[in-house]
C-alpha positions as CSV (number, residue, x, y, z in Angstrom):
1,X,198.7,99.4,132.1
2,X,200.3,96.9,133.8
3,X,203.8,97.0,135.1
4,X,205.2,94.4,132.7
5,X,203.4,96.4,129.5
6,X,205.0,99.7,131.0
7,X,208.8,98.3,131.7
8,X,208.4,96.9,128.1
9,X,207.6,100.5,127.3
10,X,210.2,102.3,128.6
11,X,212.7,100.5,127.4
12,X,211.1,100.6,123.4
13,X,210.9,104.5,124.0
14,X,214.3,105.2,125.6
15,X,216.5,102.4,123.9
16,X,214.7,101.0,120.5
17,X,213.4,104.6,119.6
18,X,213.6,103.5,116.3
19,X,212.4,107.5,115.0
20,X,214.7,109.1,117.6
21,X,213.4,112.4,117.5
22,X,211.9,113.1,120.7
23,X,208.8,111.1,120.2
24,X,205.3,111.2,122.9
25,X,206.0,108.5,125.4
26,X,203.4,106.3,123.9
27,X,204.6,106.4,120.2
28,X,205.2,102.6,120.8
29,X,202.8,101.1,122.7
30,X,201.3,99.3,119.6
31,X,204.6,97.3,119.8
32,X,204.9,96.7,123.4
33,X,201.8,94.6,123.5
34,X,203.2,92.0,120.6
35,X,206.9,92.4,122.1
36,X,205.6,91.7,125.3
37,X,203.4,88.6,124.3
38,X,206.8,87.3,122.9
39,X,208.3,87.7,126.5
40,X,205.5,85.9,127.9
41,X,205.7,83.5,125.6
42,X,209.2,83.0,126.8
43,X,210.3,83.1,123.1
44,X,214.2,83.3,122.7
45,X,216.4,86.2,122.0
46,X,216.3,85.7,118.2
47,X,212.4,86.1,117.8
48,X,212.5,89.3,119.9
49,X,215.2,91.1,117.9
50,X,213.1,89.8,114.5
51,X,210.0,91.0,115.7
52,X,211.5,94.8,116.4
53,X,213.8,94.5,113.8
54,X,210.9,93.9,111.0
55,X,208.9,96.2,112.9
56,X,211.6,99.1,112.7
57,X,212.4,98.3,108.9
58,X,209.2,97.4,107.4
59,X,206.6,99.2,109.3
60,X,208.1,102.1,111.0
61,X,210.6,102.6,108.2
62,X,213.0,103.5,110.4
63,X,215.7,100.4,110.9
64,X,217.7,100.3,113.7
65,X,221.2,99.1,114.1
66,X,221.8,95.5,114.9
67,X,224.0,96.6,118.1
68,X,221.4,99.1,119.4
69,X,218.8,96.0,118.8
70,X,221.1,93.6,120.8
71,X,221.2,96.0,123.6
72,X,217.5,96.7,123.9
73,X,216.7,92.9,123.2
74,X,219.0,92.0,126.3
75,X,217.4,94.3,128.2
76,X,213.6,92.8,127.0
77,X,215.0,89.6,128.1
78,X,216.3,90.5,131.3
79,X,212.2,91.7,132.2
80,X,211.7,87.6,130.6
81,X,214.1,86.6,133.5
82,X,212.1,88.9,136.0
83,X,215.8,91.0,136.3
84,X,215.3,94.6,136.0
85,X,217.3,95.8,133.0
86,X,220.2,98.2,133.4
């Protein structure tokens, strides 16, 4: 795991946590990979929150609020900028 893969998977376990209810740490690392391609990929803001948002909704079936989404996708986009996230 590198470091980018495990930043992208804090902050989906501590801040997206679209299940919050004490999930294993590594209940979303099938979504880190895509989410982090996306940051690679320098996509913008927008295509990061659709990507978890469908994820949440449609796969997970757990949706998650639009301002908990914009929090966590600022925070994905600070690791784009190389920032660390607050």
């Amino acid at each position: 795991m590198n470091a980018d893969f495990r930043a992208v998977r804090k902050i989906l376990w501590e801040d997206w946590d679209p299940i919050g209810c004490g999930v294993p740490q590594d209940e979303y690392d099938y979504y880190a990979g895509p989410a982090l391609r996306l940051l690679i990929e320098k996509a913008p803001p927008a295509d990061v929150a659709d990507y978890l948002r469908q994820t949440a909704a449609d796969t997970i079936g757990c949706p998650v609020d639009e301002e908990k989404l914009a929090r966590v996708v600022a925070k994905l986009m600070a690791l784009q900028e190389g920032e660390t996230p607050i």
